[in-house]
N, C-alpha and C positions, 0 to 999 in steps of 0.2 A: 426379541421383543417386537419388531420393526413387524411380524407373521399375525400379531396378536390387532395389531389396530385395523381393523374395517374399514372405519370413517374419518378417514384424512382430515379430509374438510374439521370435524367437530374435536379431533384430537389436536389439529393448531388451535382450534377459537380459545380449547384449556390452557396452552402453552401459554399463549398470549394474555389471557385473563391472569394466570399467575406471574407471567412477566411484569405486570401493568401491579399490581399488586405488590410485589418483590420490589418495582421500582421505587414505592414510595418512602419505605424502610431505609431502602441505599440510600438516596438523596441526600437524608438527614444522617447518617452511619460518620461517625467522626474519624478523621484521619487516621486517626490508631489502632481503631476497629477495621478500617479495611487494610491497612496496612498487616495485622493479625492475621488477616485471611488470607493473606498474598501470601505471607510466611510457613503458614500452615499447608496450602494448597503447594509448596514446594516441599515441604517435610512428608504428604502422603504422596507426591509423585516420587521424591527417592524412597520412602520404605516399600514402594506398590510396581518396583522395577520390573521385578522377573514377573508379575501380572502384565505389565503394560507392554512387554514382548513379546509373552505368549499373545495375547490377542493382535498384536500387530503380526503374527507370524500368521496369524489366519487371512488376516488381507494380504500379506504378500502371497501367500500359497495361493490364495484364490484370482488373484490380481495375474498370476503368472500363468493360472488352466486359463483366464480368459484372451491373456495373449498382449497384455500390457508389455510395452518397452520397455529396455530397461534403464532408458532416462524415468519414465514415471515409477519404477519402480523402486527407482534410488531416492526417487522424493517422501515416495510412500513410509518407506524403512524408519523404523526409531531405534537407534544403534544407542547404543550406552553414552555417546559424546552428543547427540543431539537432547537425550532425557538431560543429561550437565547442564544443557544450552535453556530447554525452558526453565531450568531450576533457577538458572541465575539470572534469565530475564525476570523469570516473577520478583528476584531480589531487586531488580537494579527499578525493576515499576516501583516496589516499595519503598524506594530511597529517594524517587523522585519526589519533588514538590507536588501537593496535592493544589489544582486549580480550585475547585469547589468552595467557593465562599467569596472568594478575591472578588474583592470592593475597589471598585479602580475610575476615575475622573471624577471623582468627588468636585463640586463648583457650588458657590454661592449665586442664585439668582437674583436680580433683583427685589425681589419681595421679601429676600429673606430666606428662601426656603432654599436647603441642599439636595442638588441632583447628581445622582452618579448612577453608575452599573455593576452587578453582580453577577458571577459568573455562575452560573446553574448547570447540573447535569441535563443531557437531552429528552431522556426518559429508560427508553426502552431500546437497544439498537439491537437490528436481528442482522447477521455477515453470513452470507453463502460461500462456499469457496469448495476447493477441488483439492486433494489427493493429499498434502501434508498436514499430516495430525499434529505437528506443532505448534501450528496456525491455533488450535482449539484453546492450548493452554495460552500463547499470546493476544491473543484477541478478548477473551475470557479478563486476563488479567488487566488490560488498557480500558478494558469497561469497566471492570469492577473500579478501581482507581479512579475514574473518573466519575464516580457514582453511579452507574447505568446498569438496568440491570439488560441482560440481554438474553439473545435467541440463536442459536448456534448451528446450524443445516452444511456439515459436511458432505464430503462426496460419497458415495454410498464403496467407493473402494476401500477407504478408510473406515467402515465403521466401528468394526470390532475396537480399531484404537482409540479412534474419537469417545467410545461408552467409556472406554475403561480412564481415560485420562477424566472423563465427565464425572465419574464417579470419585475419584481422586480431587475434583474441588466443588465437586458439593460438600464432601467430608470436611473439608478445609473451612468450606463456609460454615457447614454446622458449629466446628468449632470455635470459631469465634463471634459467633451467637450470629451471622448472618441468614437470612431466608438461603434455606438451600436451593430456592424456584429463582435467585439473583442470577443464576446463569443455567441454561437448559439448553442442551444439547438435542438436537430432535432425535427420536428414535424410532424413526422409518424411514428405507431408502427410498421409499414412494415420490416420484419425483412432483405429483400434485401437493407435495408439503409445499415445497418452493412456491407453486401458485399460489397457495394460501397465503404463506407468507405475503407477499409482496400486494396484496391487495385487503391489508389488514390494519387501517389507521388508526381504527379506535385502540388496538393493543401496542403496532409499533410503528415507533415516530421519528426511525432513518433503516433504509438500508444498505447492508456497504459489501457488495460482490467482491470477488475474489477469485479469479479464474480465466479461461479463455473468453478471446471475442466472445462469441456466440454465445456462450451463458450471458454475457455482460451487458451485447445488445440486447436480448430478451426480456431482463429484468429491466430495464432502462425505457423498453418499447410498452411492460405491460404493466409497472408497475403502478399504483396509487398509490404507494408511500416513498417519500421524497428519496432518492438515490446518491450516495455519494460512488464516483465512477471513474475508471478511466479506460477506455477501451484499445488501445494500441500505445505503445510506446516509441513512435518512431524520433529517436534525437541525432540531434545532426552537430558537427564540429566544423566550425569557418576557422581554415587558418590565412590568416590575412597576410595581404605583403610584406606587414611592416610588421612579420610575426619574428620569436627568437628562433630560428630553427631546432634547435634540441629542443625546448619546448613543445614544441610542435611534435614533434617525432614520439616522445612519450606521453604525451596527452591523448595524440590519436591512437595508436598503440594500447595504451591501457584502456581509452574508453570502447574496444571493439574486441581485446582478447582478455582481458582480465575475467569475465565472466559471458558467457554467450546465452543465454536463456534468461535474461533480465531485463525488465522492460525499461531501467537507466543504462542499457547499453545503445550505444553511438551503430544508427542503422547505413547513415549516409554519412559521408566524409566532401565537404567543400573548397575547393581550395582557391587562391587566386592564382588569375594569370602567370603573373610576374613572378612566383616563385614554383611552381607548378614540377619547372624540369629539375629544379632541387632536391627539392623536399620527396615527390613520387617517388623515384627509384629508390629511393632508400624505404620507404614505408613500406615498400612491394618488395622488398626482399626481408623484412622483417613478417610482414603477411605472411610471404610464401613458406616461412619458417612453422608458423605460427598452424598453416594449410587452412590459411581462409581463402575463399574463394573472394574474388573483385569481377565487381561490374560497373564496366565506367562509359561515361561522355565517349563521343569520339574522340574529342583531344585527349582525355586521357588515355584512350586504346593506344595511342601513337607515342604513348611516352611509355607504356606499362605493356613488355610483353607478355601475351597470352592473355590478357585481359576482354572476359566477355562483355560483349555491347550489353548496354544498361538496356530497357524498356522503360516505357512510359508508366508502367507497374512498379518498376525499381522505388521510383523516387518516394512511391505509397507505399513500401512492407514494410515490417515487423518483422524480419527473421531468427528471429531467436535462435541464430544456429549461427554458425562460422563463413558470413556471408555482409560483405561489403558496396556499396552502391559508391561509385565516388564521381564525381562533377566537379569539374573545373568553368571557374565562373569570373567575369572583369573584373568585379570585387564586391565593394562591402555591399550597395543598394541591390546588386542582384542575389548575392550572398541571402542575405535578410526579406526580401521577395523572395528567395527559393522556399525558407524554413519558414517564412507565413501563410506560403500553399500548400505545402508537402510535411508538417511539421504536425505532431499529433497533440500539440501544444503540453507536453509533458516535458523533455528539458531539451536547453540547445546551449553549447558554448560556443566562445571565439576566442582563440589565439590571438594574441596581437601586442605589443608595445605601445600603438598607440591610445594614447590616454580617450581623445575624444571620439575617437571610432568605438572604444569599448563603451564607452556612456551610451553611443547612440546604439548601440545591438541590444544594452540593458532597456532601455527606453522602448526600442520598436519591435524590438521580438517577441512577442505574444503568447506565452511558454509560463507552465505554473512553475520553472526552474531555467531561471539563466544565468552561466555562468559565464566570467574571465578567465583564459590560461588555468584551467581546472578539469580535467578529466566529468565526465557525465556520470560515469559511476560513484559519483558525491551525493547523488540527489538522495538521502536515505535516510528514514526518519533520525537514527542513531548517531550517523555522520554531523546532521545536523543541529546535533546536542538535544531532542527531544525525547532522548532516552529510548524510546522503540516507537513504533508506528503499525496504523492498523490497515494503513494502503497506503496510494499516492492518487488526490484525485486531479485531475485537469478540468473539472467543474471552475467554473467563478461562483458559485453559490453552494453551499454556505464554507466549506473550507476548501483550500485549493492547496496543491502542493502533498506534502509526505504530512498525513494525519494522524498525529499523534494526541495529547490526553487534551492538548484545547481544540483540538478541532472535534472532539468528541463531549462539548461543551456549547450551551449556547448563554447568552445575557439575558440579564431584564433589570428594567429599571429600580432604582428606588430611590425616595424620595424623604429627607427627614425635618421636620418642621417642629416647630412648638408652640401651635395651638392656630397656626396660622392660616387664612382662611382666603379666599380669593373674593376679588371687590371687583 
């Protein structure tokens, strides 16, 4: 299909026109009507199995002549337990509370008149992203739920999966009487869709990337329509002096090797003075088990044999791979100046017993996710009970944190009176 469009440019302005159109429908679509759809759009991805393989067997096949890794190609893949996985996310979206209508600070003014807010869907939200077609059905379904209708531009490796899983809920929508234009998947890998996209306000009213830097600054750098983002995940772990040591040990531990490719994994490791020749040698023989590589401070070279010296680079990556930065610091104030310069303000914990040390890291760490004696790999829309999530932005505007169905929500006033006039 993607062979047949010419005119990029005028094939979004349609996407967009029918998204903008589609949205008005959702908006007002009653809980049980999307709830139908979400149900549906799971019962055509299990009957549409051995469709959505085969087409996925065409972007691996092709993914593999072009010489993709094969980390991206195990992301790519839609195995029989990942098709389980969006089935029962579309379930566990339709089981959530629907935001949409929620009447909340209702107040009596002086004059009489009551003020409060209601929570409205955003409109239109269009997400970019890269290489897993599971993404399509979850994203798809946090929008739909949330009333939105949206605009879908995967990575041109996945297409073949992304059509057929596309095709799989518009059926879903048809059937329960929803606009099948409520969710549309682009269908060219042309990468000026994307431009279109993101300078398209009259039709869509957030965008929400999904992918490496460089796609992420891009859209952030060219976009006119407002961005929800996060571009590095670098979080860091302060274990403080007056930490429990076992604590300590499997906090850092799990937030560095439990998953290495996630951007709630723990990039730097901080430790204090005072417990330093403790705690290291034992983390560095559980690392070296683990075959993470460390790069540390000079104090830490001298405690942690074979440990590479850190660089001034260290304390700014992202290394999504099995790869450690760790600094030994006096304590909590340089601790927390370390993570408000170095910090991509996406999560940072601290280890500690103490009660008023831990208020003040919650207080002055400046992180869309801070935790106490909590491992960093918590930060997750599911983890914290919002059911699923459509990213995690480190924005302060308009949601910050793992973006689940209210942050894909905005307010507006209303106002109820009887007959009441202003003097």
């Amino acid at each position: 299909m993607s062979d047949s469009i010419k005119d990029v440019a005028t094939y979004m302005q349609e996407v967009g026109q029918k998204a903008r159109h589609a949205s008005r429908a959702l908006a007002t679509a009653s809980t049980g009507t999307k709830n139908a759809a979400l149900l549906a759009i799971a019962e055509s991805l299990d009957a549409n199995r051995d469709r959505l393989m085969q087409e996925n067997q065409k972007d691996l096949e092709a993914g593999a002549a072009k010489g993709l890794d094969a980390a991206l190609l195990d992301r790519l893949e839609l195995t029989p337990a990942r098709i389980d996985g969006m089935n029962e996310g579309l379930r566990q979206i339709a089981a959530l509370t629907d935001p949409i209508g929620e009447i909340f600070d209702m107040s009596y003014r002086p004059t009489g008149i009551q003020v409060g807010r209601m929570r409205v869907p955003l409109g239109v939200v269009g997400i970019i992203y890269e290489s897993r077609p599971n993404v399509t059905a979850d994203a798809a379904a946090l929008c739909l739920k949330s009333g939105n209708a949206t605009v879908l531009r995967g990575g041109s490796e996945a297409f073949h999966s992304n059509q057929a899983i596309a095709a799989c809920i518009q059926q879903g929508l048809k059937q329960a009487g929803l606009p099948a234009d409520a969710v549309q998947v682009v269908a060219t890998t042309d990468r000026a869709a994307v431009g279109s996209m993101i300078i398209m306000p009259n039709f869509i009213d957030v965008i929400i990337p999904r992918g490496g830097k460089g796609l992420i600054e891009r859209i952030a750098r060219d976009a006119r329509v407002p961005v929800i983002k996060h571009l590095d995940g670098i979080c860091h772990v302060y274990i403080d002096d007056q930490a429990d040591l076992n604590k300590a040990f499997d906090i850092a531990l799990n937030a560095k090797t439990q998953r290495y490719g996630t951007c709630n994994t723990m990039e730097t490791l901080l430790v204090a003075e005072a417990i330093a020749e403790d705690i290291l040698p034992m983390l560095a023989t559980a690392y070296a088990e683990k075959e993470v590589e460390l790069r540390g401070c000079e104090r830490t070279r001298a405690i942690i044999e074979g440990c590479v010296a850190a660089t001034d680079a260290d304390w700014d990556t992202e290394y999504l791979a099995p790869i450690l930065a760790i600094r030994i610091v006096p304590g909590l104030d340089e601790a927390i100046g370390h993570i408000n310069t170095h910090s991509s303000q996406h999560t940072d914990s601290i280890v500690t017993e103490n009660y008023t040390r831990a208020r003040r890291f919650l207080t002055e760490v400046d992180s869309s996710s801070v935790m106490v004696n909590a491992s960093t790999r918590f930060a997750d829309g599911f983890e914290y009970g919002l059911g699923a999530e459509i990213g995690i932005s480190t924005d302060k505007f308009h949601a910050r944190g793992p973006v689940g169905l209210e942050g894909l929500t905005s307010v507006k006033y209303i106002v109820l009176g009887d007959g009441h006039i202003r003097t």
